[in-house]
C-alpha positions in Angstrom: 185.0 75.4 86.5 183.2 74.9 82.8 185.8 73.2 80.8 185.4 74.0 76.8 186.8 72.3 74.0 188.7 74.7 71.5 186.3 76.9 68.9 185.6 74.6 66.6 185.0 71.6 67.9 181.4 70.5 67.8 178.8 67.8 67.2 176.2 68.3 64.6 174.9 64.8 63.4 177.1 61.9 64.6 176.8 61.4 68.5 180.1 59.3 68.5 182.1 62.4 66.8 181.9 64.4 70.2 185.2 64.9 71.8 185.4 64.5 75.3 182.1 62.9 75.8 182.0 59.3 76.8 179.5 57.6 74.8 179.4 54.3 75.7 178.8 52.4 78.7 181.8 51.0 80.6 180.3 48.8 83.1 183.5 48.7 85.5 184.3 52.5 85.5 182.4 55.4 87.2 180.3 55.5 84.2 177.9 53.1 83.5 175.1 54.5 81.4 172.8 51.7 81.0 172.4 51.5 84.8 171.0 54.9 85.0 168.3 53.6 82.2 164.9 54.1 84.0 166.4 55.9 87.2 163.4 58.0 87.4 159.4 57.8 88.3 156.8 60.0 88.3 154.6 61.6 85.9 154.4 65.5 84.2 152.1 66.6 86.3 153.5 66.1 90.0 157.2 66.4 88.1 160.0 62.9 88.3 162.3 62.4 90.8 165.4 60.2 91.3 166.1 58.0 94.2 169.0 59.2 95.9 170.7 58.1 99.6 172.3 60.9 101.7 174.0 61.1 104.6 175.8 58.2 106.9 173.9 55.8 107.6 172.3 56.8 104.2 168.8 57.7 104.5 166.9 57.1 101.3 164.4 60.1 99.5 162.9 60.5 95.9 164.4 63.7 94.4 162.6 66.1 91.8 164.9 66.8 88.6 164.6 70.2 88.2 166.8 72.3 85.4 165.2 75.6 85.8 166.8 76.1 88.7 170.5 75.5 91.2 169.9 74.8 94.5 170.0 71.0 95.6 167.2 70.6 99.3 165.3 68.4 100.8 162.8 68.5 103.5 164.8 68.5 106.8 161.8 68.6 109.0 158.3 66.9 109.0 155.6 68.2 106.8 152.5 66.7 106.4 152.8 66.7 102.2 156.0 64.5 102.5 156.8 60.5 103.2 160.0 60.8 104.1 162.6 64.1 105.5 166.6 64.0 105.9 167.3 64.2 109.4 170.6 65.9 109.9 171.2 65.0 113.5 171.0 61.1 112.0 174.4 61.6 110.2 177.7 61.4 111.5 178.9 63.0 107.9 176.4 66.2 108.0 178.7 69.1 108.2 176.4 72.7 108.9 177.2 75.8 107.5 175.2 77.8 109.4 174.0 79.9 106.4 170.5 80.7 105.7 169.3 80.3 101.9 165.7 81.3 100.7 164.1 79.8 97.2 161.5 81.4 95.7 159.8 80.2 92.5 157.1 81.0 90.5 155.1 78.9 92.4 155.9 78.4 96.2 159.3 78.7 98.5 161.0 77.3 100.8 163.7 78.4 103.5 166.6 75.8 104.9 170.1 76.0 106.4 172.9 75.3 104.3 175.0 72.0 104.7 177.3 69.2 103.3 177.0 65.7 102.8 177.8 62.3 100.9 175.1 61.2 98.2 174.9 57.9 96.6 172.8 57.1 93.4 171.7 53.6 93.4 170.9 53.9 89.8 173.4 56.8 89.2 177.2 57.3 89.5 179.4 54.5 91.5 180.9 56.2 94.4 179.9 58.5 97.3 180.4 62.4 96.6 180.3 65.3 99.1 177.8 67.8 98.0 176.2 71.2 99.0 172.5 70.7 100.4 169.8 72.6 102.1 167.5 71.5 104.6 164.4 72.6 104.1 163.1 73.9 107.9 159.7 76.1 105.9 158.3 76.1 102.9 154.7 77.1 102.0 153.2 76.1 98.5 156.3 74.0 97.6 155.3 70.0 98.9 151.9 69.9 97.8 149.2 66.7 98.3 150.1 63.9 96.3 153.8 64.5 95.3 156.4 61.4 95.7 159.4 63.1 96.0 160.6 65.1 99.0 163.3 67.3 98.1 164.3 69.2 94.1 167.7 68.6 92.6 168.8 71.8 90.9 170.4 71.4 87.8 170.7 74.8 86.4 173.8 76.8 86.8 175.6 78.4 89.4 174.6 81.8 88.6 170.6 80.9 89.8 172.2 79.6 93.3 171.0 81.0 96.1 172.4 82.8 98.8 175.3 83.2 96.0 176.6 81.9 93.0 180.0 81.0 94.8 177.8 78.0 95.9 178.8 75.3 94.1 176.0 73.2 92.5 175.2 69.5 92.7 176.2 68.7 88.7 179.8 71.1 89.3 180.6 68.6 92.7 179.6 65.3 90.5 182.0 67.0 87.7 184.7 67.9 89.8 184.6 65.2 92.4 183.6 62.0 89.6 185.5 63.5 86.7 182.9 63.0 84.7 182.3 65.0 81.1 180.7 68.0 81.8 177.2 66.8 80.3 173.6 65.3 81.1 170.7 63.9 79.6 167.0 63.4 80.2 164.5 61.3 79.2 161.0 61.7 80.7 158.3 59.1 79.5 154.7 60.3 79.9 154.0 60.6 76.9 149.7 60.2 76.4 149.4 59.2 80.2 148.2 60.4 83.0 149.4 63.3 84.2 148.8 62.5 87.7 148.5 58.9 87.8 150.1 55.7 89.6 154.0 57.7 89.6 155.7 54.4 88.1 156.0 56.1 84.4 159.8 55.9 83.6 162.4 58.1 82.8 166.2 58.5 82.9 168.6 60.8 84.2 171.9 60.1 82.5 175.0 62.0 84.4 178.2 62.4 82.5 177.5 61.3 78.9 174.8 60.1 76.0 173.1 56.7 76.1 172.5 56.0 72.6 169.5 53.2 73.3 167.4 56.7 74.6 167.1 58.0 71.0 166.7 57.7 67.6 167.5 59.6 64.6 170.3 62.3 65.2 170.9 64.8 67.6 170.1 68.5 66.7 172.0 71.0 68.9 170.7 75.0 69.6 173.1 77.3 71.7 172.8 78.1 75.2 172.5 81.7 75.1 173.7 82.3 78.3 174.2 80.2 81.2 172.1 80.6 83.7 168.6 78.9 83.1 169.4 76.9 79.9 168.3 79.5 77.7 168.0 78.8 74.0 166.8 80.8 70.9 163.7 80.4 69.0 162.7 81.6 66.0 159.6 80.7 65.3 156.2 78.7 66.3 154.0 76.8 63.6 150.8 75.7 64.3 149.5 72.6 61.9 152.5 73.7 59.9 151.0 77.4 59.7 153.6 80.3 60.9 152.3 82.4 63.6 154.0 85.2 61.8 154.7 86.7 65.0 158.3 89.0 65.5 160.8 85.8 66.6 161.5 88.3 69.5 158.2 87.8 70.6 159.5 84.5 71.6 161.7 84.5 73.8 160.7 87.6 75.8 162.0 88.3 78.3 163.7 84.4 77.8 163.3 81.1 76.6 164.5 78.4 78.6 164.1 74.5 78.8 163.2 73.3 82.6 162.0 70.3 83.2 160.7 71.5 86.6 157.7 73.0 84.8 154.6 71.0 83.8 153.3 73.1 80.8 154.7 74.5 77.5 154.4 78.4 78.6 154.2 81.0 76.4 154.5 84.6 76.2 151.1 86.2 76.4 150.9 87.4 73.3 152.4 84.2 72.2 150.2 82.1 73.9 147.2 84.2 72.5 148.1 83.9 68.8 148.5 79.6 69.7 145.0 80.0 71.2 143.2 81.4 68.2 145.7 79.5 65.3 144.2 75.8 67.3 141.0 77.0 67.7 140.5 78.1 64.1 142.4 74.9 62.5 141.3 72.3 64.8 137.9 70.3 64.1 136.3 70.3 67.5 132.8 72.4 68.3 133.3 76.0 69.9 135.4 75.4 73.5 134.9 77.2 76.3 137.6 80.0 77.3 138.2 78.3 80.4 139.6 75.2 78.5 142.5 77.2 77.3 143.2 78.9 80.5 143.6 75.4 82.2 140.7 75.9 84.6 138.1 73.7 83.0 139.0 70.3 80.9 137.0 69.0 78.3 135.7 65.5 78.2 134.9 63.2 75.8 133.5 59.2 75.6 136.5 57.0 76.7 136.3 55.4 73.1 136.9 58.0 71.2 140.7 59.6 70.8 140.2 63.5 70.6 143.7 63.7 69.1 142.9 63.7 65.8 141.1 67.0 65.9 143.9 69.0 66.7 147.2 70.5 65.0 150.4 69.9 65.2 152.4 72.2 67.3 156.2 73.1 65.5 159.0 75.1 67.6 161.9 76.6 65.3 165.1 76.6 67.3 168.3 78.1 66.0 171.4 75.9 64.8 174.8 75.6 65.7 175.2 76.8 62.5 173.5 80.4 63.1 172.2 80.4 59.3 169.9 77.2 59.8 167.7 75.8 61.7 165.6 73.0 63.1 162.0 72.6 64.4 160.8 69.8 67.0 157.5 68.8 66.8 154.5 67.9 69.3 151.8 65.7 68.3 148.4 66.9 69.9 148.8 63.9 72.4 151.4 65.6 74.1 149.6 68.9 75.0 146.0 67.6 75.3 146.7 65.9 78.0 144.3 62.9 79.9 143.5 63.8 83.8 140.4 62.2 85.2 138.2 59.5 84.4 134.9 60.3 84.9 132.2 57.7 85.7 132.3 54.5 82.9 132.0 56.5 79.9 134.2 59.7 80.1 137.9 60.8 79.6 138.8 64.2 80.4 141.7 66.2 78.9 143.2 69.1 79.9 145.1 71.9 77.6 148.9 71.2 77.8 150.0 75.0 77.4 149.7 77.8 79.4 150.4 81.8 79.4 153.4 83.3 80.9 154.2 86.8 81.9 158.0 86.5 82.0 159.2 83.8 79.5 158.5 81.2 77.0 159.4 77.3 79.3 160.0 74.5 77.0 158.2 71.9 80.2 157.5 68.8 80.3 154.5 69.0 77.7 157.0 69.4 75.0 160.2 67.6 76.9 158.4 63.9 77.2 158.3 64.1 72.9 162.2 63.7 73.4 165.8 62.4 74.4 167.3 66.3 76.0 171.1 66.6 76.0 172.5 69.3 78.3 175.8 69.4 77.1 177.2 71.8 79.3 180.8 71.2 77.9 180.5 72.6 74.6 177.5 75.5 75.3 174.5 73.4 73.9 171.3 71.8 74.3 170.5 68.6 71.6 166.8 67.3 71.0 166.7 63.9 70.0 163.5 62.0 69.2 162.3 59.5 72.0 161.2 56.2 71.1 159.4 56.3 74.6 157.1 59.0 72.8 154.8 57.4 71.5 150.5 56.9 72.1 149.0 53.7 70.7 152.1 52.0 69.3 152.8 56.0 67.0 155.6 58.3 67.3 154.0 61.7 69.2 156.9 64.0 68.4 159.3 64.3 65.3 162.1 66.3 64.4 162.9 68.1 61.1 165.7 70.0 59.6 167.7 71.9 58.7 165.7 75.0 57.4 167.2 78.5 56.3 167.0 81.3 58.8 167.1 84.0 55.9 163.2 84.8 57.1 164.1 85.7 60.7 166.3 88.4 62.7 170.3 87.6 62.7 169.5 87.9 66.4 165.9 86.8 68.4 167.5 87.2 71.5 167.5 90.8 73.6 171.1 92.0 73.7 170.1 93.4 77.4 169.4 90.3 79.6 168.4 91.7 83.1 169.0 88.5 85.1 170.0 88.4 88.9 174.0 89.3 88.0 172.9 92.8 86.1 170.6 93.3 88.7 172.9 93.0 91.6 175.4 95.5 89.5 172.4 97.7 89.3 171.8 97.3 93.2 175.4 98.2 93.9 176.0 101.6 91.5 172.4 102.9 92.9 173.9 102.4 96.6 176.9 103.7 95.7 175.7 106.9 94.2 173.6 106.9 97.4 176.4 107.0 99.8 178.2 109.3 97.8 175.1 111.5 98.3 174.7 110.9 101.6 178.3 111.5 102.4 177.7 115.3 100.9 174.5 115.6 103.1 176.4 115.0 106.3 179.3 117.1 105.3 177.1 120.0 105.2 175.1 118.7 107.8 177.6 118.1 110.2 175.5 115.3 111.5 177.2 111.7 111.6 174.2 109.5 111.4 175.7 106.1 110.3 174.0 104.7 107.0 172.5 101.4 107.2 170.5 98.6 105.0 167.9 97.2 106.7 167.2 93.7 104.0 163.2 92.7 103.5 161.9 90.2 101.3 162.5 92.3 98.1 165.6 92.2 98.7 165.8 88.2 98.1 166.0 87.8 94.0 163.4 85.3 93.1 164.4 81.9 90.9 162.1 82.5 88.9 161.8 78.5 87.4 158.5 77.2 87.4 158.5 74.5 89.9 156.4 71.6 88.6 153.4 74.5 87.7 149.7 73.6 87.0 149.6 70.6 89.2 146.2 68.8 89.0 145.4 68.9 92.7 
């Protein structure tokens, strides 16, 4: 169950004026924030995963944070892209299900067989906690070479939960089970790394609350449009503080979402095309291959020179609580021209930090290491706060602004028809009722009593359609 405060109540600049929202650490309760400081590794390319124990005895495996989509698995069998698997038969507290679930993402799948279990977080909640988790038995394009972590932690909502939404996710057990505040928070600290490199770069995962040593500045809070992804509204792109002058709905078709599951900033194609040509025309480099912007060449320069300062800023307007303002967060060119491989003594190579999308804009990890995330659940919001673990050569790579007037944009960027998996299903249903009803009618003048059946195939399974940790440097 989402608990809500009453209309009204809300948090625009002071962090400690929330109501309901513990905000300091209490060391000998459930919550203790500063002990979940630095509970993740990893890196944006091969995503950051949390150490978590499950089953009794526990058996310990890194897990990928992953808000753009619901499902909570882990590999259940050996695969030769993984360390470590949960071994079911291991644990006297394994209870199966005996259901069947299928993930598909924009990049791989896997199948498993539904379960229960008790997790522990060494650096995450006190206590054990029964939760809902899927063995993964296949998968094909899901563990890839190199990763660290060997299963994904959905923290989307229930409605992206496969083989239904009446499964309930791992955040709504930790909520109901810990009664903790219906809120998390993310920091992820790659900031002008690697983004495939050692795995050690830090990051946090704070359940239940803010932890105030994570940001700086205030918090700047856009509505979740609709709970499913964490889908937001944005109004707006700049690029080195020029407007793209594109129709806001242009942004966020056919959504806009923040998932920290996907590598990249992705944007809508004609989105993504207009970014293209705005850098290309206000940056100072030389004339760059096509294939630098479509990610499948990188650009290299000598390892003494700092390539940054040849490109533009990158701005992202986001609607306010208040629906008549706004606020824009800001990545520095060190966040989305991104260092990969070192070549010889002499070179860095970079690769292009955003990428094309046919089916939403994904605020990833490009744009998500610039800051402290809040996914405050509770009241219906997502914050942005500026992280001081952003920051390349001792300099702040992101900012935040605001607030702007929205008088220039539509009262609503947001299609009014959203046709996610629920519609769809509702869809399914009235077509196959209509088809019965016709098929009733044929057999009455038939006098045939054939009996109707659906026969399921793979287009049957709705696909999650999150971008799991995309544009991996393999």
């Amino acid at each position: 169950v989402v608990l809500r405060p009453a209309s009204g109540s809300r948090q625009q600049d002071a962090p400690g004026a929330a109501d309901g929202l513990a905000l300091a650490s209490d060391p000998g309760g459930t919550l203790n924030f500063l002990a979940m400081v630095e509970n993740l590794q990893g890196d944006s390319g091969r995503g950051y995963y949390l150490e978590m124990l499950i089953g009794t005895p526990p058996q310990a495996l890194n897990i990928l944070v992953d808000t753009g989509s619901s499902n909570f698995a882990v590999a259940g069998v050996p695969d030769p892209d993984v360390t470590s698997y949960f071994n079911p038969e291991l644990s006297s507290t394994y209870r199966s299900q005996g259901i069947e679930v299928t993930v598909k993402y924009s990049q791989g799948s896997w199948t498993g067989l539904l379960g229960t279990d008790v997790i522990t977080m060494p650096k995450g909640l006190y206590g054990s906690y029964t939760i809902n988790i899927a063995t993964i038995l296949e998968s094909e394009n899901f563990f890839l070479p190199g990763v660290k972590w060997h299963g994904i932690l959905g923290l989307a909502y229930d409605a992206l939960a496969k083989p239904s939404s009446s499964v309930e996710t791992f955040f709504d057990s930790l909520v109901r089970q810990a009664k903790i505040p219906n809120i998390f928070s993310l920091q992820m600290c790659g900031a002008g790394l690697p983004v495939s490199g050692s795995g050690t770069n830090g990051g946090s995962l704070v359940l239940g609350g803010i932890e105030p040593s994570l940001y700086t500045g205030d918090i700047w809070y856009t509505p979740i449009k609709e709970e499913w992804y964490y889908q937001v509204e944005i109004l707006k792109l700049e690029v080195g503080g020029q407007n793209l002058q594109l129709d806001c709905r242009e942004y966020n078709a056919d959504k806009a979402i923040v998932d920290s599951g996907t590598t990249l900033l992705r944007l809508p194609e004609k989105v993504f095309s207009a970014v293209v040509q705005a850098i290309a025309r206000t940056s100072l480099i030389q004339e760059f291959s096509s294939d630098f912007w479509t990610g499948s060449q990188l650009a290299c320069w000598d390892r003494t020179e700092k390539p940054w300062s040849l490109f533009p800023k990158l701005s992202i307007y986001l609607r306010d609580e208040n629906s008549s303002r706004s606020f824009r967060i800001s990545i520095l060119p060190q966040l989305y021209i991104q260092p990969i491989l070192v070549i010889g003594d002499n070179l860095q190579c970079y690769r292009f930090g955003i990428s094309s999308s046919t089916n939403a804009l994904v605020i990833g990890a490009t744009v998500m290491e610039g800051f402290y995330v809040i996914f405050d659940r509770a009241q219906r919001r997502v914050g942005f706060a500026v992280s001081p673990c952003a920051e390349a050569d001792g300099s702040p790579v992101s900012e935040i602004e605001g607030p702007f007037t929205t008088a220039d944009v539509a009262s609503n960027c947001v299609s009014s028809v959203s046709f996610h998996e629920p519609v769809l299903w509702l869809a399914s249903y009235a077509l196959m009722g209509l088809c019965g009803i016709i098929l009733l009618v044929l057999i009455v003048l038939l006098l045939i009593p054939p009996r109707c059946q659906h026969r399921y195939t793979d287009n049957d399974v709705v696909n999650d359609e999150s971008s799991l940790v995309r544009h991996r440097w393999k």
